[in-house]
N, CA, C, O and CB atoms as a CASP TS submission, in Angstrom:
PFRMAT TS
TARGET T0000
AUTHOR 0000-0000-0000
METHOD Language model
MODEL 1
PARENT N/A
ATOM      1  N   UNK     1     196.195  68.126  69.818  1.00  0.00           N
ATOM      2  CA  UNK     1     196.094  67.287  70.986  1.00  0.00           C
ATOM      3  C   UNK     1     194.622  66.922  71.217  1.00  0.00           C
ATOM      4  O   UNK     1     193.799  67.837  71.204  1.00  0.00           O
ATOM      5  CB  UNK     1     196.697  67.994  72.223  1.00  0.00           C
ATOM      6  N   UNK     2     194.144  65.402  71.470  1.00  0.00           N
ATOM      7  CA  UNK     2     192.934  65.117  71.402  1.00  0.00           C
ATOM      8  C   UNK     2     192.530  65.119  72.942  1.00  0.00           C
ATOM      9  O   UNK     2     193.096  64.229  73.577  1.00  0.00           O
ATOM     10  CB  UNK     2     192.721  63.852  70.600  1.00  0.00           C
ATOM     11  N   UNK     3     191.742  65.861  73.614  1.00  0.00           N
ATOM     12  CA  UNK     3     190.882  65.927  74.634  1.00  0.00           C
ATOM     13  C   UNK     3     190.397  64.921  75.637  1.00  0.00           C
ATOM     14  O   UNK     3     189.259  64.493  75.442  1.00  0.00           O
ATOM     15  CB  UNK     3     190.021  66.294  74.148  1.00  0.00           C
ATOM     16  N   UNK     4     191.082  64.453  76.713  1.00  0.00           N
ATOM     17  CA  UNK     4     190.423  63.008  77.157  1.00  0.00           C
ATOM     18  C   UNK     4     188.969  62.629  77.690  1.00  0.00           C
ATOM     19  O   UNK     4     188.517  61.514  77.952  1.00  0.00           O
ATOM     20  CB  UNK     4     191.185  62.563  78.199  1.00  0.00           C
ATOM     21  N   UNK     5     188.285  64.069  77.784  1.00  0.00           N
ATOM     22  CA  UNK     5     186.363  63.803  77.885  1.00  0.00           C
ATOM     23  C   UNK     5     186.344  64.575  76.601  1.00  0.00           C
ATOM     24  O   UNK     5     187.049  65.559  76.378  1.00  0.00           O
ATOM     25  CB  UNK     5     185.128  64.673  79.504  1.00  0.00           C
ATOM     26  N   UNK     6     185.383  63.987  75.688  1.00  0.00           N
ATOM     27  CA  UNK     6     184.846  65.097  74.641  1.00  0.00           C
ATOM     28  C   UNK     6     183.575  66.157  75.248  1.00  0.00           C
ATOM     29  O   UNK     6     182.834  65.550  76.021  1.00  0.00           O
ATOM     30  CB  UNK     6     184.190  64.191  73.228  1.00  0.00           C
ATOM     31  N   UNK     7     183.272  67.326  75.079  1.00  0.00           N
ATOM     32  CA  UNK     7     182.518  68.064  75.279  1.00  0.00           C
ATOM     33  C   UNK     7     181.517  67.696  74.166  1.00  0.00           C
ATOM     34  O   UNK     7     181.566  67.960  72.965  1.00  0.00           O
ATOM     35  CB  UNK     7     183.066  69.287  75.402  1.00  0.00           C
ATOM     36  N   UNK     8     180.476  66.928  74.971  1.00  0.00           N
ATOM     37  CA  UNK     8     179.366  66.664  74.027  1.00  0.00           C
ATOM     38  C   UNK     8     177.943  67.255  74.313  1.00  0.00           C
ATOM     39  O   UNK     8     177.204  67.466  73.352  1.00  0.00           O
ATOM     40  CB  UNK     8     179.223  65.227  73.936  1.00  0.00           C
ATOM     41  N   UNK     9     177.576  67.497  75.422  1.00  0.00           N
ATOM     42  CA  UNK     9     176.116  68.243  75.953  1.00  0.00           C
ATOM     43  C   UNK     9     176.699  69.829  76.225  1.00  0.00           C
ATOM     44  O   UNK     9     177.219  70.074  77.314  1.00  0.00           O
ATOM     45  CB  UNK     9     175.343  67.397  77.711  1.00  0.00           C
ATOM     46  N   UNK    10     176.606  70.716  75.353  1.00  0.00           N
ATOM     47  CA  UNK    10     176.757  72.023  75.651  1.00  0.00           C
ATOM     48  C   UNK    10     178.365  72.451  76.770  1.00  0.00           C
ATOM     49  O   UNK    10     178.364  73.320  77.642  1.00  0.00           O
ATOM     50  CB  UNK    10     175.197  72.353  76.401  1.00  0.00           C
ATOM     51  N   UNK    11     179.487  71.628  76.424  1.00  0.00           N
ATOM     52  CA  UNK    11     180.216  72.048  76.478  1.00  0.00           C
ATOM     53  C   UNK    11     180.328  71.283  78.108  1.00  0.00           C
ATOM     54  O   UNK    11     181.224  71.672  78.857  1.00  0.00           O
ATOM     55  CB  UNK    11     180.147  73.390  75.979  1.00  0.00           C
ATOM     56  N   UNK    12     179.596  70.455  78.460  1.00  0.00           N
ATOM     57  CA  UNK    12     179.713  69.412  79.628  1.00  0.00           C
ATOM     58  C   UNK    12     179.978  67.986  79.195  1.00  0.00           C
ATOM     59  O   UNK    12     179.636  67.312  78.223  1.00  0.00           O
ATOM     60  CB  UNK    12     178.401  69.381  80.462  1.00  0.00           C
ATOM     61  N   UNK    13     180.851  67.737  80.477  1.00  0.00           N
ATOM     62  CA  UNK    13     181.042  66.432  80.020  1.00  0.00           C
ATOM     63  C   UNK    13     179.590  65.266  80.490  1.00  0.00           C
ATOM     64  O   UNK    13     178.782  65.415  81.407  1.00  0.00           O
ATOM     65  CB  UNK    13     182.606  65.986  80.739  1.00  0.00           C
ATOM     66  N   UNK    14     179.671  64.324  79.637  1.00  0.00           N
ATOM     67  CA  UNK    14     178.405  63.336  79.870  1.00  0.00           C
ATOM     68  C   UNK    14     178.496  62.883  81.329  1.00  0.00           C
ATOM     69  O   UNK    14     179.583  62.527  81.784  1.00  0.00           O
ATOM     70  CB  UNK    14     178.414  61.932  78.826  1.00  0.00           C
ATOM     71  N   UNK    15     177.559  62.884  81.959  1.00  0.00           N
ATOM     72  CA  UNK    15     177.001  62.493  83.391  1.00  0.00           C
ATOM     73  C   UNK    15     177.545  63.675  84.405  1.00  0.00           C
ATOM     74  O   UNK    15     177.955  63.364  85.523  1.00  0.00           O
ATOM     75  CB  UNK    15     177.607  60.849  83.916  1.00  0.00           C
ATOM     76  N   UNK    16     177.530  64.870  84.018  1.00  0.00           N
ATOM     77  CA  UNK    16     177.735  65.423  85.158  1.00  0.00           C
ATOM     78  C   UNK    16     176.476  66.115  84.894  1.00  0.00           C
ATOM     79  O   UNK    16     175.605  66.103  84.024  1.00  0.00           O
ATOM     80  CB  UNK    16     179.078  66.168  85.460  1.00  0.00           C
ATOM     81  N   UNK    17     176.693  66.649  85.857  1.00  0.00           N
ATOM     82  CA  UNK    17     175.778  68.471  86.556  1.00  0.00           C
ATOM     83  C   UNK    17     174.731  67.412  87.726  1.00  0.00           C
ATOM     84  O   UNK    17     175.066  66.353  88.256  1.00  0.00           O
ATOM     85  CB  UNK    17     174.150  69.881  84.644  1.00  0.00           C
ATOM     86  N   UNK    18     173.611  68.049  87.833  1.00  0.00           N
ATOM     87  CA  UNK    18     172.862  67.749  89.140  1.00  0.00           C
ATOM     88  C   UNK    18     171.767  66.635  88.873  1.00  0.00           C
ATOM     89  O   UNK    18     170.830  66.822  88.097  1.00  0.00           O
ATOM     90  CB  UNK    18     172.134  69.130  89.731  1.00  0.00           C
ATOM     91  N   UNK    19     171.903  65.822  89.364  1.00  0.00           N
ATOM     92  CA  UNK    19     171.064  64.205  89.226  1.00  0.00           C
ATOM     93  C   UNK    19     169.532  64.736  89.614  1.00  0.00           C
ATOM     94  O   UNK    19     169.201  65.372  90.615  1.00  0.00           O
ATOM     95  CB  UNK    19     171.739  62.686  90.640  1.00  0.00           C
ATOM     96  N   UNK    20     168.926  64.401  88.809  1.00  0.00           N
ATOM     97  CA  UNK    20     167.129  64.405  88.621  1.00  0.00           C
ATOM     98  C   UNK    20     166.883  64.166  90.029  1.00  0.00           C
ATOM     99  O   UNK    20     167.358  63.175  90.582  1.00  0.00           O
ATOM    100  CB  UNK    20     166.263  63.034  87.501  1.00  0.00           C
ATOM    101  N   UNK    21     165.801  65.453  90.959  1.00  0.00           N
ATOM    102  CA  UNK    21     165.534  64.713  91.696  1.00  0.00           C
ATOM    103  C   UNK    21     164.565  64.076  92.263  1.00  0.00           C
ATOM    104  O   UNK    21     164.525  63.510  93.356  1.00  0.00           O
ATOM    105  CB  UNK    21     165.877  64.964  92.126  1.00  0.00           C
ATOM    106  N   UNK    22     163.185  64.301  90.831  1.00  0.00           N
ATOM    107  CA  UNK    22     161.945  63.515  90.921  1.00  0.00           C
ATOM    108  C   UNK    22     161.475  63.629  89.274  1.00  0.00           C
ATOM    109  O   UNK    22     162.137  64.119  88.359  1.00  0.00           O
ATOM    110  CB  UNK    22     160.747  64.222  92.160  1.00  0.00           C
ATOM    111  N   UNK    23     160.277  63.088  89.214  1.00  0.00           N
ATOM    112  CA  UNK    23     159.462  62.939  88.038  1.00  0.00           C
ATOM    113  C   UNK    23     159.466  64.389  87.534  1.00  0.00           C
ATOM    114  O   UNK    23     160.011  65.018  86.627  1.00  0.00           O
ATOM    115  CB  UNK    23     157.959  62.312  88.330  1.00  0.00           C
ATOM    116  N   UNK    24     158.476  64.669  88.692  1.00  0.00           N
ATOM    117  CA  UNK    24     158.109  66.605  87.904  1.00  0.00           C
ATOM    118  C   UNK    24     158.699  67.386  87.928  1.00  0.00           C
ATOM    119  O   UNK    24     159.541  67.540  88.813  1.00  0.00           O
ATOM    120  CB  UNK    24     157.196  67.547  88.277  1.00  0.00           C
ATOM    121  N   UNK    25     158.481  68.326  86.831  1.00  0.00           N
ATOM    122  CA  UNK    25     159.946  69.350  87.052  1.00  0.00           C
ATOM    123  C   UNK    25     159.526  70.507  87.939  1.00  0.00           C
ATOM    124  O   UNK    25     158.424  71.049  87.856  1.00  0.00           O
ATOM    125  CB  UNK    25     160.625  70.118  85.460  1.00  0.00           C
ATOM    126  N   UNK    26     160.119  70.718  88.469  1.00  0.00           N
ATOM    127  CA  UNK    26     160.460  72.457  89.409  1.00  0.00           C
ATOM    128  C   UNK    26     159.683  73.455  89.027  1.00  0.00           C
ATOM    129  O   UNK    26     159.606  73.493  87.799  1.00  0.00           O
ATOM    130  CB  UNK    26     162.007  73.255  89.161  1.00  0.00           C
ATOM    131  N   UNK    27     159.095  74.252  89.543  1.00  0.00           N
ATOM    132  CA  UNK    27     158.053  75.452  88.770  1.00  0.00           C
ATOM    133  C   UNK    27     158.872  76.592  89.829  1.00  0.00           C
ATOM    134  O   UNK    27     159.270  76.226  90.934  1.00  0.00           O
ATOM    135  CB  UNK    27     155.763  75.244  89.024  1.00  0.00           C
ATOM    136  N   UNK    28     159.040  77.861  89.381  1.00  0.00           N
ATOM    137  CA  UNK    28     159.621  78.808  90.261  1.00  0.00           C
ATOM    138  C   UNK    28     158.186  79.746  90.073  1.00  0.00           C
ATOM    139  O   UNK    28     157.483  79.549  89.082  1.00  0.00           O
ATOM    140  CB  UNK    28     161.312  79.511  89.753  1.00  0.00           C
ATOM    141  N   UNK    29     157.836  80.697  91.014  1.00  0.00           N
ATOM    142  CA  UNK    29     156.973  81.644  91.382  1.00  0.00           C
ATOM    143  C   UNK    29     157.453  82.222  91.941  1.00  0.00           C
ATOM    144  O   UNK    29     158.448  81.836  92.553  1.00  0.00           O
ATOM    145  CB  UNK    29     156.039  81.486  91.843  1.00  0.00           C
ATOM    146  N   UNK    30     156.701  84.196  92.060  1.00  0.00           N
ATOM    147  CA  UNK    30     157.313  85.189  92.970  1.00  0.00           C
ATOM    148  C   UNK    30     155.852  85.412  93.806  1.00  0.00           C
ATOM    149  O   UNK    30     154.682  85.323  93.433  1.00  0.00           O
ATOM    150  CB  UNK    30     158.085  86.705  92.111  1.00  0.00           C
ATOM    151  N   UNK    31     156.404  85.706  94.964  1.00  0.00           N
ATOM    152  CA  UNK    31     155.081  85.926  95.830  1.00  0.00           C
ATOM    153  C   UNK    31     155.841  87.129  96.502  1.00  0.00           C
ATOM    154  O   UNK    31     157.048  87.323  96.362  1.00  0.00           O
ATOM    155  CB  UNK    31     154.441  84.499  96.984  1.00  0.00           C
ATOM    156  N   UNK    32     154.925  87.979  97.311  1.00  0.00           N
ATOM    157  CA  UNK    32     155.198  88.944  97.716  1.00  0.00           C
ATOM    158  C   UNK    32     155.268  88.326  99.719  1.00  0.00           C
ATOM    159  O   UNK    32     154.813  87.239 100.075  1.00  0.00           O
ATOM    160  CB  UNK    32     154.043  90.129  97.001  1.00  0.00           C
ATOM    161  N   UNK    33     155.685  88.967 100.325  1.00  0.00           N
ATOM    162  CA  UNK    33     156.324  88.330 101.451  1.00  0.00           C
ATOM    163  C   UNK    33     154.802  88.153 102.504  1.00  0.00           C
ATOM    164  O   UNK    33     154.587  87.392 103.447  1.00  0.00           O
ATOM    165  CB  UNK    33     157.784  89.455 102.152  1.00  0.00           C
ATOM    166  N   UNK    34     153.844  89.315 101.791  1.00  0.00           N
ATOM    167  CA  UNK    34     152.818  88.598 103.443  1.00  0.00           C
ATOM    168  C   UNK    34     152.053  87.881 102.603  1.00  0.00           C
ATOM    169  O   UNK    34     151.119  87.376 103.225  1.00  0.00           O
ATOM    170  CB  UNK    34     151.608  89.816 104.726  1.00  0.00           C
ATOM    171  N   UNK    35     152.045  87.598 101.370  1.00  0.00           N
ATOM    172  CA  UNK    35     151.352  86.328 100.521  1.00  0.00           C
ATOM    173  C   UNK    35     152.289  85.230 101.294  1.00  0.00           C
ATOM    174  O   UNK    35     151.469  84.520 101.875  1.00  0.00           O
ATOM    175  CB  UNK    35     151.567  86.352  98.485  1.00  0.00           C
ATOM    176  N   UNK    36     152.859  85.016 101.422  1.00  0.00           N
ATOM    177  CA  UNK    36     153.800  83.821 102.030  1.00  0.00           C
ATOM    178  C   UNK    36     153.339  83.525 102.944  1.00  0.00           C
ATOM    179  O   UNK    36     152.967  82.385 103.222  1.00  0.00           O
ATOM    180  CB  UNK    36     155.116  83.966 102.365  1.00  0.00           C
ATOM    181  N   UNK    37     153.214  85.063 104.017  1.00  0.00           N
ATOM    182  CA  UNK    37     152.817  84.499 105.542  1.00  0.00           C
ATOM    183  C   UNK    37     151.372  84.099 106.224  1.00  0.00           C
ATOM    184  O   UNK    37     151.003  83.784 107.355  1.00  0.00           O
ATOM    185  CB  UNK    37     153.241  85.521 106.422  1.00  0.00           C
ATOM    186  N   UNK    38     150.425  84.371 104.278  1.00  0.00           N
ATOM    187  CA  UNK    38     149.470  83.978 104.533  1.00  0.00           C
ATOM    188  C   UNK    38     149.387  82.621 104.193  1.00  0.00           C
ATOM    189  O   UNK    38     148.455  81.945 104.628  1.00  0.00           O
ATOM    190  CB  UNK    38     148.691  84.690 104.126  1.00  0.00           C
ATOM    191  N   UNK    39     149.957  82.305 103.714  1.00  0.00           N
ATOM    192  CA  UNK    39     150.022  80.634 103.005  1.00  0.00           C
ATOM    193  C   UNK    39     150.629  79.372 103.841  1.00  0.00           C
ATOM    194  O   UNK    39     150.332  78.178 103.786  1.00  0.00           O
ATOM    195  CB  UNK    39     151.066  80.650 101.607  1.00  0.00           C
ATOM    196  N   UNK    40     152.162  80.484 105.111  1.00  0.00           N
ATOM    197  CA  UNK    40     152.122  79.640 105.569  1.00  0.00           C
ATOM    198  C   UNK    40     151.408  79.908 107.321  1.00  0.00           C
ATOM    199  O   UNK    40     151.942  79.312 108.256  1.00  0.00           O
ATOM    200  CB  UNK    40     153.420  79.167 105.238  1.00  0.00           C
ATOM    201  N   UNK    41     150.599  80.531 107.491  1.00  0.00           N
ATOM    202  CA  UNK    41     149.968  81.032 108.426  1.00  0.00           C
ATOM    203  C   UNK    41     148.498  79.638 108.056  1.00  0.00           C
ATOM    204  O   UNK    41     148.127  78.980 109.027  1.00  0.00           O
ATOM    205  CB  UNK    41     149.753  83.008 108.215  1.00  0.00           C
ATOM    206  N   UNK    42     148.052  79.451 107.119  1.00  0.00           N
ATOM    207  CA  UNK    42     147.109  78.421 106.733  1.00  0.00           C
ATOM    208  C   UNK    42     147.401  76.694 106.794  1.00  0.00           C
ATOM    209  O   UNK    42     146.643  75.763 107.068  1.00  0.00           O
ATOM    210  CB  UNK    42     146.842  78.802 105.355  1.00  0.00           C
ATOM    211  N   UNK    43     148.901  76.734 106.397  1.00  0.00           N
ATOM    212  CA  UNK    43     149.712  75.698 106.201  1.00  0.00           C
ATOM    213  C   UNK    43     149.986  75.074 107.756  1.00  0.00           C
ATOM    214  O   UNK    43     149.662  73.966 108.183  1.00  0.00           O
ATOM    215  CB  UNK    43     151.034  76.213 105.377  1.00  0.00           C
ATOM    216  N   UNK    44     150.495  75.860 108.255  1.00  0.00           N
ATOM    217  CA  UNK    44     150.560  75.415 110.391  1.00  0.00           C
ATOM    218  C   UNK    44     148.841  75.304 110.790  1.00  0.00           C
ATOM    219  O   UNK    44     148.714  74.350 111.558  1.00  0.00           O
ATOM    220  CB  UNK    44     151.492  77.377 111.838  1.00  0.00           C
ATOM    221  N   UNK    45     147.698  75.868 110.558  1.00  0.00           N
ATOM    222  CA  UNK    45     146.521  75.789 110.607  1.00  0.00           C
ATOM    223  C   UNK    45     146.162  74.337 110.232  1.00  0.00           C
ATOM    224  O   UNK    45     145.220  73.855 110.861  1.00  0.00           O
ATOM    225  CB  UNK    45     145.988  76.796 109.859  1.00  0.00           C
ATOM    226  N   UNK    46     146.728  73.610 109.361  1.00  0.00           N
ATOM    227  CA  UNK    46     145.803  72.753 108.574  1.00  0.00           C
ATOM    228  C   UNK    46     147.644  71.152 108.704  1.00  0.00           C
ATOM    229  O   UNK    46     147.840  70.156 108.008  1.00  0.00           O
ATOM    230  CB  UNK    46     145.082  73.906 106.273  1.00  0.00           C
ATOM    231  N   UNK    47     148.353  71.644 109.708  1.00  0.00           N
ATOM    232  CA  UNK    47     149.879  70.494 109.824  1.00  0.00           C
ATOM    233  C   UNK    47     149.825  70.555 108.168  1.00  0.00           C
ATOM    234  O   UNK    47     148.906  70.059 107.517  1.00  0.00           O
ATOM    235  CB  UNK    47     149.670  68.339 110.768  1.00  0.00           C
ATOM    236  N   UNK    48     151.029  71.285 107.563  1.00  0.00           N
ATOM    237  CA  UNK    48     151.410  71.045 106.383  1.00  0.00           C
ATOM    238  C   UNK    48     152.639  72.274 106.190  1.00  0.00           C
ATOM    239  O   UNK    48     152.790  73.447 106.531  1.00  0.00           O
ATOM    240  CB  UNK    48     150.090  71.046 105.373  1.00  0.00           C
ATOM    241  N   UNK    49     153.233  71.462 105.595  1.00  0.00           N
ATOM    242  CA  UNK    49     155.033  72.326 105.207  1.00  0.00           C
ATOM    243  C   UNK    49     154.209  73.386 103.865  1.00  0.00           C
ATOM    244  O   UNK    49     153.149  73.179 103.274  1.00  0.00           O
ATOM    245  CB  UNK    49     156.938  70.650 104.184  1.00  0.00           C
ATOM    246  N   UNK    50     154.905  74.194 103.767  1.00  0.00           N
ATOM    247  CA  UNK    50     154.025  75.241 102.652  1.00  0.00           C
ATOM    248  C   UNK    50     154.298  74.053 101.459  1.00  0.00           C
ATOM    249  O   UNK    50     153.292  73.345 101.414  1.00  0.00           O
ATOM    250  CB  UNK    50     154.878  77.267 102.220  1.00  0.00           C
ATOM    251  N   UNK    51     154.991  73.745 100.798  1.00  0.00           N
ATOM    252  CA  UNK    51     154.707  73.134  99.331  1.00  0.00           C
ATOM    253  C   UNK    51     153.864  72.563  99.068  1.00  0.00           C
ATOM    254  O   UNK    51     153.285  72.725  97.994  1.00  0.00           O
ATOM    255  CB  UNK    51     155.395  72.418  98.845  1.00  0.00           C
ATOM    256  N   UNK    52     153.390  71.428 100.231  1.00  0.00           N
ATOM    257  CA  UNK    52     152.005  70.943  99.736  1.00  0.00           C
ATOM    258  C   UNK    52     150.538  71.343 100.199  1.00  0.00           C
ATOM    259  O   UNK    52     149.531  70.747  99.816  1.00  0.00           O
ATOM    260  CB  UNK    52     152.027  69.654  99.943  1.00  0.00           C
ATOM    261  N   UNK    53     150.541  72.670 101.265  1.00  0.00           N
ATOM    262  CA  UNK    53     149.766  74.009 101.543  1.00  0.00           C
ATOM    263  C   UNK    53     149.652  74.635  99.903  1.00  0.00           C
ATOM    264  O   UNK    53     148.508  74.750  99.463  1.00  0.00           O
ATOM    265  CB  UNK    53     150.769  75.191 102.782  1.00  0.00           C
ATOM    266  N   UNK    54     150.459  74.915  99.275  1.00  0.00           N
ATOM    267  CA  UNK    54     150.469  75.542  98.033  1.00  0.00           C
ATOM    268  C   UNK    54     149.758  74.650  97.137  1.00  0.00           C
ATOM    269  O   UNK    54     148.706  75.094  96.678  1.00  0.00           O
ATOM    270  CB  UNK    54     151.832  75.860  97.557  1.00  0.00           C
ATOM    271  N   UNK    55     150.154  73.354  96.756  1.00  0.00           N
ATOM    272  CA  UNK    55     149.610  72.544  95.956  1.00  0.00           C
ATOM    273  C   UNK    55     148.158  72.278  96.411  1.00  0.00           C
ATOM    274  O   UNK    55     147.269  72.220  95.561  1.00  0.00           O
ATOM    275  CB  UNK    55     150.425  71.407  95.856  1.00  0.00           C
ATOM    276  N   UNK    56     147.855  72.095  97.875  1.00  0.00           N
ATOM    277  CA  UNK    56     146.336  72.253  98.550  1.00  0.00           C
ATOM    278  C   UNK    56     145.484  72.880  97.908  1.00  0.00           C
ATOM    279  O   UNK    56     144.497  72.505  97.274  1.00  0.00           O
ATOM    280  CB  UNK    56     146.240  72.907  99.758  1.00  0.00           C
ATOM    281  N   UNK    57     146.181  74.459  98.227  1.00  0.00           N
ATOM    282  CA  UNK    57     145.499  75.709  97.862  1.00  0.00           C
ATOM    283  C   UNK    57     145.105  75.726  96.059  1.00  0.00           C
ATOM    284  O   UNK    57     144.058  75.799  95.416  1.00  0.00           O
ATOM    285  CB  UNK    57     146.635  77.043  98.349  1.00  0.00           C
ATOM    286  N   UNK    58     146.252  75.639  95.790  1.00  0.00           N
ATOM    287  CA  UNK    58     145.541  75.360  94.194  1.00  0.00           C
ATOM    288  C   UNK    58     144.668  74.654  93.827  1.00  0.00           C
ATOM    289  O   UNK    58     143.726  75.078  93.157  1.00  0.00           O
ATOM    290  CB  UNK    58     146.207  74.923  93.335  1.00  0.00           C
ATOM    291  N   UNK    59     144.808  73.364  94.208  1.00  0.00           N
ATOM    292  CA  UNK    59     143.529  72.513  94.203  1.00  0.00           C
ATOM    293  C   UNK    59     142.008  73.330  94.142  1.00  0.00           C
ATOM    294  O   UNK    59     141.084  73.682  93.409  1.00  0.00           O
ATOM    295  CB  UNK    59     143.591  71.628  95.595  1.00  0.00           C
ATOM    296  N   UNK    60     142.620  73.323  95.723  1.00  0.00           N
ATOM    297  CA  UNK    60     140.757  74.008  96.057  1.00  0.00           C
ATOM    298  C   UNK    60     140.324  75.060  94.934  1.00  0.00           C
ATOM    299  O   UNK    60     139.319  75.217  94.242  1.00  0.00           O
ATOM    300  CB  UNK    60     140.584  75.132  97.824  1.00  0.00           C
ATOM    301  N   UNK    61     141.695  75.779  95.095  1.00  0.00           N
ATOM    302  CA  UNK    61     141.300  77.314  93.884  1.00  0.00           C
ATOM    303  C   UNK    61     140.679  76.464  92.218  1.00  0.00           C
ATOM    304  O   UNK    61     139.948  77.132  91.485  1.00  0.00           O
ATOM    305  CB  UNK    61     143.501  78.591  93.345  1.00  0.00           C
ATOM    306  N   UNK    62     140.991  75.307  91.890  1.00  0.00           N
ATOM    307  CA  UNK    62     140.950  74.901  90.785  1.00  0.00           C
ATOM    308  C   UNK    62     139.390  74.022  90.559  1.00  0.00           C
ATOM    309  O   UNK    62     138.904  73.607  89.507  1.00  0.00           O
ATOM    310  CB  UNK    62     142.283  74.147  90.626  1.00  0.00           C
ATOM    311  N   UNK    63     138.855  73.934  91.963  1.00  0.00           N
ATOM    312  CA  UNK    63     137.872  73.054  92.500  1.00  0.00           C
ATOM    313  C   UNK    63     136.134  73.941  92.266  1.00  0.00           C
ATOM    314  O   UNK    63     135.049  73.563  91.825  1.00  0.00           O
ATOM    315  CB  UNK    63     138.410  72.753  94.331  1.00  0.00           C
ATOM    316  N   UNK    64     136.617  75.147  92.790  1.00  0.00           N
ATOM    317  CA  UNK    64     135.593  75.848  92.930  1.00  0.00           C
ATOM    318  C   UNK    64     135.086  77.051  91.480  1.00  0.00           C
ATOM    319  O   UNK    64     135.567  77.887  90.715  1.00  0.00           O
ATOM    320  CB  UNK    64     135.977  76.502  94.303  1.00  0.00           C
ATOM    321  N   UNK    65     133.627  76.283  91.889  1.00  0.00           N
ATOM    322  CA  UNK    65     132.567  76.654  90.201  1.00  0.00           C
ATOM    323  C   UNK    65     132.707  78.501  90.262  1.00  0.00           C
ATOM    324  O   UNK    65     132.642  79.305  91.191  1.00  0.00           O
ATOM    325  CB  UNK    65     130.062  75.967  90.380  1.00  0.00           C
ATOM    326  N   UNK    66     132.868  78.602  89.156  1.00  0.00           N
ATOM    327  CA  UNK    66     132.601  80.119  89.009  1.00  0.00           C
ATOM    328  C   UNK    66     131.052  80.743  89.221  1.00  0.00           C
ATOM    329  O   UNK    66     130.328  79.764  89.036  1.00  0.00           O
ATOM    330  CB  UNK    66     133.047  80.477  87.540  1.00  0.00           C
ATOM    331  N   UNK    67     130.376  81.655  89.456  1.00  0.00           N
ATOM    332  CA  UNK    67     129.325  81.560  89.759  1.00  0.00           C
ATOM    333  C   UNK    67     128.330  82.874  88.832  1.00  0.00           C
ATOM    334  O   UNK    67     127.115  82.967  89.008  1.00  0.00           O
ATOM    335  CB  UNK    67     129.447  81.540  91.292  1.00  0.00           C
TER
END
C-alpha cells in the first residue's frame, strides 16, 4: 500500500514542524538565577527587556581593551 505523504525530511512530512521565526538562529545559555537578577536588575536600570540587556552587555563586554 503506497503512503499518501511520503516521509521525506527525517520521517516528516514536507512543510510541517515550526515556521522560521527570524534570520538568526536561537542560542540557548545556562545562567545561574542571581546572574539573571543581575542582568535583569541592569536591564529595568537602563528600560530594556533582558534579551537585548544581554546582547547590550555583550557588546560592551566585547568593546572593552584588555589592559
Amino acid at each position: 500500500m503506497k503512503k499518501a505523504i511520503p516521509n521525506t525530511r527525517g520521517g516528516m512530512r514536507p512543510g510541517s514542524g515550526r515556521k522560521p521565526t527570524g534570520v538568526d538562529p536561537a542560542r540557548t545559555i545556562r545562567l545561574s538565577h542571581e546572574f539573571i537578577a543581575a542582568i535583569d536588575a541592569w536591564a529595568e536600570a537602563h528600560d530594556l527587556v533582558r534579551s537585548e540587556a544581554i546582547r547590550r552587555l555583550i557588546e560592551l563586554g566585547l568593546k572593552v581593551k584588555k589592559s
